[in-house]
MMTF fields as JSON, N, C-alpha, C and O atoms, coordinates in Angstrom:
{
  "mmtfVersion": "1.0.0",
  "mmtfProducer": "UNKNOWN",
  "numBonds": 423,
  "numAtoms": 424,
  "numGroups": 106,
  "numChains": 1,
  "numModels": 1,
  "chainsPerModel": [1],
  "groupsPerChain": [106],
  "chainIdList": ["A"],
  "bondAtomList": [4, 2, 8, 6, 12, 10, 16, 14, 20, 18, 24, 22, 28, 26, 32, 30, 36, 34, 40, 38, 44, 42, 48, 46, 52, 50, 56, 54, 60, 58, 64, 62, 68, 66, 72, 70, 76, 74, 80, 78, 84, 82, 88, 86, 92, 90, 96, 94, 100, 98, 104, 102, 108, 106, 112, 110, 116, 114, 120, 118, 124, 122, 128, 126, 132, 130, 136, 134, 140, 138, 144, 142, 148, 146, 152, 150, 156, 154, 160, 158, 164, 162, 168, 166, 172, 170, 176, 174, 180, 178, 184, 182, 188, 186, 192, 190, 196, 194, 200, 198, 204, 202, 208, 206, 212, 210, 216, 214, 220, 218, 224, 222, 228, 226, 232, 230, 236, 234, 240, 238, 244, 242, 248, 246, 252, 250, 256, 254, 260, 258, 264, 262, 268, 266, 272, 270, 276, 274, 280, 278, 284, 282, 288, 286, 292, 290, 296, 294, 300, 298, 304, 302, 308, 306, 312, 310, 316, 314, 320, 318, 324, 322, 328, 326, 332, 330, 336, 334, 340, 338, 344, 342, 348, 346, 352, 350, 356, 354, 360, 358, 364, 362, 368, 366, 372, 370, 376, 374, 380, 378, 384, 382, 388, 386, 392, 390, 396, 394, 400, 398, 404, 402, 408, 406, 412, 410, 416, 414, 420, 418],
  "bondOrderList": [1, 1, 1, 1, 1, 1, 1, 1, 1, 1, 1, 1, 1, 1, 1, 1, 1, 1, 1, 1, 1, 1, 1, 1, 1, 1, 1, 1, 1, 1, 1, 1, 1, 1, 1, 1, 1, 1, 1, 1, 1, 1, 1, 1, 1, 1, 1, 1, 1, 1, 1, 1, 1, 1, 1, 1, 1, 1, 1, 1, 1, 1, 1, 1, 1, 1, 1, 1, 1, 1, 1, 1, 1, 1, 1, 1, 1, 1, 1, 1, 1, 1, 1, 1, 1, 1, 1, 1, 1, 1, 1, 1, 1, 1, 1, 1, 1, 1, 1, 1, 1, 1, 1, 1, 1],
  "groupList": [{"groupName": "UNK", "atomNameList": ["N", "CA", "C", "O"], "elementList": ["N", "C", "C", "O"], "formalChargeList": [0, 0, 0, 0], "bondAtomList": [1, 0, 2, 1, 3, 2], "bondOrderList": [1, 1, 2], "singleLetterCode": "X", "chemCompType": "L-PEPTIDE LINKING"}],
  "groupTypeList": [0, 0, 0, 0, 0, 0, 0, 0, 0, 0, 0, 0, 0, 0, 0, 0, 0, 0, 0, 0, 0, 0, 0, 0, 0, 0, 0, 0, 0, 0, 0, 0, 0, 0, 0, 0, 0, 0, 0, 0, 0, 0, 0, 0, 0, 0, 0, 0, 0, 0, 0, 0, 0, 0, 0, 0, 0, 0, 0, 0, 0, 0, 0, 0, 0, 0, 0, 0, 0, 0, 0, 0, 0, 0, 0, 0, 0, 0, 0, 0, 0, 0, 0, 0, 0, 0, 0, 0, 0, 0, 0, 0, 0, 0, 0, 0, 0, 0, 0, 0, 0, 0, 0, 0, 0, 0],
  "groupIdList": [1, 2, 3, 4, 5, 6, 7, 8, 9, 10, 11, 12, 13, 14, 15, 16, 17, 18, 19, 20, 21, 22, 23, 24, 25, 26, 27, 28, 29, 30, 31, 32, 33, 34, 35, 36, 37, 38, 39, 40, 41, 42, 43, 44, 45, 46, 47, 48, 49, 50, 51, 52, 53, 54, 55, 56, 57, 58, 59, 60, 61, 62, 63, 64, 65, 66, 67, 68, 69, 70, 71, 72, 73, 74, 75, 76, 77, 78, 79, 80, 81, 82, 83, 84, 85, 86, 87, 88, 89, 90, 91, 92, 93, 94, 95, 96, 97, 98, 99, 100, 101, 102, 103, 104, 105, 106],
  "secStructList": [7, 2, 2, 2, 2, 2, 2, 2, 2, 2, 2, 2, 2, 2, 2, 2, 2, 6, 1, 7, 6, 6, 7, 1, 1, 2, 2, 2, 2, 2, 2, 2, 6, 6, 6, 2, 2, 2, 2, 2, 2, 2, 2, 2, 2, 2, 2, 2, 2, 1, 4, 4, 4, 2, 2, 2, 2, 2, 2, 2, 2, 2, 2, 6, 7, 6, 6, 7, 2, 2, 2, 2, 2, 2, 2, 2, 2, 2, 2, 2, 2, 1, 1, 1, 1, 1, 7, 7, 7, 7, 7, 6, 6, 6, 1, 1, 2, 2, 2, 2, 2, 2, 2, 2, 2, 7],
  "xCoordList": [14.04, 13.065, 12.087, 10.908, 12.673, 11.652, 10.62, 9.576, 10.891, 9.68, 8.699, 7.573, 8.809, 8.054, 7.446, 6.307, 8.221, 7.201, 6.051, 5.084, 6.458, 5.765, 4.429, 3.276, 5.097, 3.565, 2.923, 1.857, 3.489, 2.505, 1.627, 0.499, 1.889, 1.33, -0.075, -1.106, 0.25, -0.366, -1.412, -2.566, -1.03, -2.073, -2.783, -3.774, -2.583, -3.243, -4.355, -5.565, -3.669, -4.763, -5.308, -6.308, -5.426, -6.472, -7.543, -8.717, -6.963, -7.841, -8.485, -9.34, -8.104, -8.765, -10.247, -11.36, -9.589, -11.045, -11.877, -12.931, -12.125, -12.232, -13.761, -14.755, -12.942, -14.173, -14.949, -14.643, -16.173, -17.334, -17.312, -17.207, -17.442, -17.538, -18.381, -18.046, -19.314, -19.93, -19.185, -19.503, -18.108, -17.058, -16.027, -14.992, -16.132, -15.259, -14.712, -14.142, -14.691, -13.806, -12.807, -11.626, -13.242, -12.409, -11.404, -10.372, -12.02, -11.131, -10.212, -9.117, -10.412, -9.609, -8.346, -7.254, -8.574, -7.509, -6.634, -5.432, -7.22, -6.362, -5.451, -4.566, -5.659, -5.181, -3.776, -2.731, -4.199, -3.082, -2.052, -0.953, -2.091, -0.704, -0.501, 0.616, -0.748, 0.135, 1.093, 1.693, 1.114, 2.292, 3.571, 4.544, 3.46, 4.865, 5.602, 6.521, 5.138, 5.726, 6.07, 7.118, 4.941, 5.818, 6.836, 7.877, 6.67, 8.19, 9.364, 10.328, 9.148, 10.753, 10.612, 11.384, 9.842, 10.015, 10.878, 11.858, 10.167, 11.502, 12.572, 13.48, 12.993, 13.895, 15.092, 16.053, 14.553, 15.145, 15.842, 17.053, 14.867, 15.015, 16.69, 17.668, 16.346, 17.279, 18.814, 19.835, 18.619, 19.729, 20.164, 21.276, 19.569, 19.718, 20.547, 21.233, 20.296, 20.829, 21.946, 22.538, 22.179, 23.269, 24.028, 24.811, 24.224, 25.35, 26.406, 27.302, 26.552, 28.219, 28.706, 29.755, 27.864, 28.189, 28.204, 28.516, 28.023, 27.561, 29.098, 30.07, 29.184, 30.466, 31.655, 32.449, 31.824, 33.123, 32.695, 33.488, 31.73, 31.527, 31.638, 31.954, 31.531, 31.664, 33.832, 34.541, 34.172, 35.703, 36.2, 37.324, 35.726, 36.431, 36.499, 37.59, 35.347, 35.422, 36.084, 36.759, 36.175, 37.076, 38.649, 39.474, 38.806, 40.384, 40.885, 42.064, 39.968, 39.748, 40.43, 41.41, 39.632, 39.851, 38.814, 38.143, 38.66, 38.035, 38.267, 37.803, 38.746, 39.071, 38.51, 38.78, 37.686, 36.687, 35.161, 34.199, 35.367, 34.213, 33.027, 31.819, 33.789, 33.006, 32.474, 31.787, 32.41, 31.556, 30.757, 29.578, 31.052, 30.118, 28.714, 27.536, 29.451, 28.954, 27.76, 26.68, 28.094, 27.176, 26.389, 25.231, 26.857, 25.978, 24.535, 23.602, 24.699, 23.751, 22.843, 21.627, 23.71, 22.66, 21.255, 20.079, 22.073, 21.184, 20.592, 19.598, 20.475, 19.089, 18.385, 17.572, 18.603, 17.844, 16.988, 15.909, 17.38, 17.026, 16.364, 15.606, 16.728, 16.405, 15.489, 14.597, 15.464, 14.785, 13.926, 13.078, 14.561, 13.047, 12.467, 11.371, 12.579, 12.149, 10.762, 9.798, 10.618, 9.61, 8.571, 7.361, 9.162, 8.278, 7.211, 7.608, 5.841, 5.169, 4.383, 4.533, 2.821, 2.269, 1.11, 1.106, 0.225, -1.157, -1.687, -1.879, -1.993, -2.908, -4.442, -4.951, -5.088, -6.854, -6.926, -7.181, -6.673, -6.956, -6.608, -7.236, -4.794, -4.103, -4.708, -5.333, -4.656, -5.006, -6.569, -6.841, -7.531, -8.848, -9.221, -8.448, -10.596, -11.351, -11.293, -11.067, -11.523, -12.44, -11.305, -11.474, -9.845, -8.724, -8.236, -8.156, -7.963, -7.514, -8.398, -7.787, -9.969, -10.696, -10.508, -10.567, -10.248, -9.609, -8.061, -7.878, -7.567, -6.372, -6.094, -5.191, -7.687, -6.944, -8.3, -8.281, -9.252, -10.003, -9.91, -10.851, -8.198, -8.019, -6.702, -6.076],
  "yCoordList": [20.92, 19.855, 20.061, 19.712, 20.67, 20.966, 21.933, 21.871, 23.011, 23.762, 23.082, 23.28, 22.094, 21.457, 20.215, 19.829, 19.599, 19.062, 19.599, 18.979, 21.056, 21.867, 22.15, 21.89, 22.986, 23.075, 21.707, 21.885, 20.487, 19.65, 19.31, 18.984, 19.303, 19.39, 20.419, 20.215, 21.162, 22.968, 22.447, 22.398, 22.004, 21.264, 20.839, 21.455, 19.438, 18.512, 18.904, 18.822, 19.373, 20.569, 21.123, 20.409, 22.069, 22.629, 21.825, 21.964, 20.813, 19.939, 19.046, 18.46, 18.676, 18.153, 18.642, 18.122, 20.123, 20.683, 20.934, 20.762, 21.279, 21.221, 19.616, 19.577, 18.818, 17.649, 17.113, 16.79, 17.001, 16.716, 15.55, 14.468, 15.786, 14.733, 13.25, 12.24, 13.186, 12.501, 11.521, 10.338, 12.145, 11.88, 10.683, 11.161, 9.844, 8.791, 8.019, 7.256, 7.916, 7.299, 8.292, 8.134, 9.356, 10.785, 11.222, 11.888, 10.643, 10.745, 10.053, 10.535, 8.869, 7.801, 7.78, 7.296, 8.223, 8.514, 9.281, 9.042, 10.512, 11.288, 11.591, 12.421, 10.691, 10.015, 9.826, 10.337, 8.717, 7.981, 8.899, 8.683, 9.757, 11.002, 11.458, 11.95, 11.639, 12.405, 11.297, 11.676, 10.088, 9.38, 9.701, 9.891, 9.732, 9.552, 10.772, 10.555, 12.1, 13.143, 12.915, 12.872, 12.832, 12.716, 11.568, 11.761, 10.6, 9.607, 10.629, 10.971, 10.974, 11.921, 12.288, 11.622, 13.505, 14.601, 13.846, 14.34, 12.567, 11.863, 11.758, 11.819, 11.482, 10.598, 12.22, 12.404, 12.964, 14.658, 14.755, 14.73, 14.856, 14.768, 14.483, 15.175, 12.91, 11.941, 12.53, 12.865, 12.539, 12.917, 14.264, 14.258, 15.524, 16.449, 16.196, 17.043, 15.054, 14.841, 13.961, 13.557, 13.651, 12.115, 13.249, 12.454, 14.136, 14.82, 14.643, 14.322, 14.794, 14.235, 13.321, 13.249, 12.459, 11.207, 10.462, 9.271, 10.831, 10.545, 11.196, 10.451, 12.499, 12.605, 12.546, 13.484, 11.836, 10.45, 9.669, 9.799, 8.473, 7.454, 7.915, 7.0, 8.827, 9.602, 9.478, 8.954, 10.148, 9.918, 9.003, 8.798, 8.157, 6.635, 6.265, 5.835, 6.281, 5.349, 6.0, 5.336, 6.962, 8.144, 7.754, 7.555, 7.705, 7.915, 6.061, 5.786, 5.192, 3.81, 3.268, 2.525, 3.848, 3.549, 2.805, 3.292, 1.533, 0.645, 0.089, -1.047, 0.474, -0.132, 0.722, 0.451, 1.831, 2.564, 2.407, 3.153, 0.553, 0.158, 1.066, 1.011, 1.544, 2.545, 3.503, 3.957, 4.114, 5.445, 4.492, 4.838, 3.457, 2.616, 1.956, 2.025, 1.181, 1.033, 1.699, 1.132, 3.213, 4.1, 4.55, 4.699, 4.959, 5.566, 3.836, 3.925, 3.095, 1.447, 1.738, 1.693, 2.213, 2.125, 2.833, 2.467, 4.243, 5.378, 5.013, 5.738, 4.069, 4.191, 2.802, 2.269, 2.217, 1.235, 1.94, 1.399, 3.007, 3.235, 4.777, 5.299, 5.469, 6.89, 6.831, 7.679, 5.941, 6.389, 5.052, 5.073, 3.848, 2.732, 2.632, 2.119, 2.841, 2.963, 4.097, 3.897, 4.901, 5.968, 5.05, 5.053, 4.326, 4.028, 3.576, 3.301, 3.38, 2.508, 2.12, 2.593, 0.729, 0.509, 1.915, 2.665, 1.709, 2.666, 2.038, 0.825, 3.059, 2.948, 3.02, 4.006, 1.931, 2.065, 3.832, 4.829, 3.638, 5.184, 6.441, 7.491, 6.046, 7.833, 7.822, 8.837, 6.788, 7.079, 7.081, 6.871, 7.465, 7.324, 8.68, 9.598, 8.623, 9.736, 10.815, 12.013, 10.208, 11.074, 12.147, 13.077, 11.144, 11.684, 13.176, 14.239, 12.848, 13.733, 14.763, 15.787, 14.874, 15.562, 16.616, 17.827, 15.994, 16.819, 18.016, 19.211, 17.433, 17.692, 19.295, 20.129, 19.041, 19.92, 21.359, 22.548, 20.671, 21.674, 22.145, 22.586, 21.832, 22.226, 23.005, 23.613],
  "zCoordList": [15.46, 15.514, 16.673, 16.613, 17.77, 18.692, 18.503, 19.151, 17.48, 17.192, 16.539, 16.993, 15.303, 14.648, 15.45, 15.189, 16.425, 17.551, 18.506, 18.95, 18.718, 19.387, 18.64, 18.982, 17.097, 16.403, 15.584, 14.995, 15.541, 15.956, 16.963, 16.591, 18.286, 19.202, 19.539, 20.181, 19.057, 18.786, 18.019, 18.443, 16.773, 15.903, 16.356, 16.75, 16.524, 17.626, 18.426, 18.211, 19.448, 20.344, 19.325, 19.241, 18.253, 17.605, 17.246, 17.588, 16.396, 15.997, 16.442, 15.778, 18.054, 19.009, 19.374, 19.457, 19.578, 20.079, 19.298, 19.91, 18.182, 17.436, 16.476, 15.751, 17.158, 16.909, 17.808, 18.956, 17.167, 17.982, 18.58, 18.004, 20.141, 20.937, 20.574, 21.195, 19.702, 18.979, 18.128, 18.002, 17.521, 16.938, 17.703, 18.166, 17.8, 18.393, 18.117, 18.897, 16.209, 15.789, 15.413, 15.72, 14.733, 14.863, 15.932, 15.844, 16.969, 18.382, 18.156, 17.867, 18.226, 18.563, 17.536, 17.836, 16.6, 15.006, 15.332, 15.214, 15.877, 16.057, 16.919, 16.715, 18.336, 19.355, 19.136, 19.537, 18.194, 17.426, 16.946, 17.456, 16.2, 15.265, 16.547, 16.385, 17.618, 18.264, 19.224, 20.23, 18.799, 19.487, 19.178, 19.909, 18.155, 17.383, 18.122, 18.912, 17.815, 17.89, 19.746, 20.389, 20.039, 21.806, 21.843, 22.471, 21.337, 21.493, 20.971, 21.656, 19.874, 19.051, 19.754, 20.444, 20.936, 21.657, 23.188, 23.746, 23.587, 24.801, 24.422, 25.251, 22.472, 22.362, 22.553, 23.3, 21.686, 21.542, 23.218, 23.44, 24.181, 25.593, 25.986, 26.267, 25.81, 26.612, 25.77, 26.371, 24.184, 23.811, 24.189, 24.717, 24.066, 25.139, 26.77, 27.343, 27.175, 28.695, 28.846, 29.847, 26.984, 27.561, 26.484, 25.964, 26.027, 24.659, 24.995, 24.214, 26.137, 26.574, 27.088, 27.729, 26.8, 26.705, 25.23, 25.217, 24.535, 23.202, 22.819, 22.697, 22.667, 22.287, 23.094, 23.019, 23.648, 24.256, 23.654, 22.722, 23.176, 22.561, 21.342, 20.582, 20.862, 19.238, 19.146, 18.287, 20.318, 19.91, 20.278, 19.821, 21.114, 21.019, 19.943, 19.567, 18.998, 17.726, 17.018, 16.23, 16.963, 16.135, 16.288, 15.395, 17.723, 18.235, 17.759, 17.538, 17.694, 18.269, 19.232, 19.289, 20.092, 21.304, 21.971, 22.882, 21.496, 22.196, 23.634, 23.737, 24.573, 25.71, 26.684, 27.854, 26.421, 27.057, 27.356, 27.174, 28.136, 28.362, 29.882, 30.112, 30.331, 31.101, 30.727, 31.642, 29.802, 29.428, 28.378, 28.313, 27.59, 26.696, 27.461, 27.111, 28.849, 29.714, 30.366, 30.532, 30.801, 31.419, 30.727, 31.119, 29.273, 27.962, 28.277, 29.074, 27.78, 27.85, 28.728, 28.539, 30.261, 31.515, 31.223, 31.216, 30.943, 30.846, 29.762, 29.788, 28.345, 27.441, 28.048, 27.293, 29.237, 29.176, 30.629, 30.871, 31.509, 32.505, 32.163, 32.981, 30.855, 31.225, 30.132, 30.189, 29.002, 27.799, 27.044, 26.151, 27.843, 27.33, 28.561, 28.336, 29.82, 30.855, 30.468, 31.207, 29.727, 29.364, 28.574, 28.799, 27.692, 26.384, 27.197, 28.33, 27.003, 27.004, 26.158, 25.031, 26.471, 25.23, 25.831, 26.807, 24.618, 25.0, 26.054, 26.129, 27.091, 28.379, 28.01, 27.476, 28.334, 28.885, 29.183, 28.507, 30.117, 30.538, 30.346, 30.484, 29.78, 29.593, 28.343, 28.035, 27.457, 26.271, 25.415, 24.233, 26.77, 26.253, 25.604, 25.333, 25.403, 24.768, 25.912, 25.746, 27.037, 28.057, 29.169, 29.959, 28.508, 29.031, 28.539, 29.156, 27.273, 25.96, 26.336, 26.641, 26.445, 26.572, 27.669, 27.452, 29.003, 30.214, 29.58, 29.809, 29.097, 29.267, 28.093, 28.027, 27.164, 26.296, 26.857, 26.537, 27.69, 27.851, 29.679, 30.338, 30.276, 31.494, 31.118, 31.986]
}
């Protein structure tokens, strides 16, 4: 999944540069498709950094062993501190025309 996030991204950038600055509703559209893929790409992330934590909470339920409120516990911390702590709404600024523009022609 990370390659197909990547060559979306790749895309993106192509087709960024690609349209005429004139173009600003064109901008602004296309703005938009590349959210998604960077959220999957945090969410890919975080699960990457919590896997072992995930599988202890995978064999508790397995073993049922419910009385393993500490690793249930710590797994909670970490998606409310490592991975909605990321989300945000669209920014004025990260998410303008004039931003996008820097970023794909630096």
């Amino acid at each position: 999944s990370k390659y197909y996030i990547q060559y979306a991204k790749d895309q993106f950038f192509l087709h960024w540069s690609q349209l005429s600055r004139l173009n600003e509703y064109g901008r602004r559209t296309t703005i938009q498709l590349i959210q998604p893929y960077y959220e999957l790409d945090q969410f890919l992330v975080f699960i990457e950094q919590n896997l072992f934590l995930l599988k202890i909470l995978e064999n508790r339920y397995l073993t049922n062993n419910q009385d393993d409120l500490i690793t249930r516990d710590l797994f909670l911390e970490r998606i409310q501190k490592d991975l909605l702590s990321q989300w945000k709404l669209p920014d004025v600024i990260r998410s303008s025309i004039s931003t996008w523009d820097d970023i794909v022609t630096n």
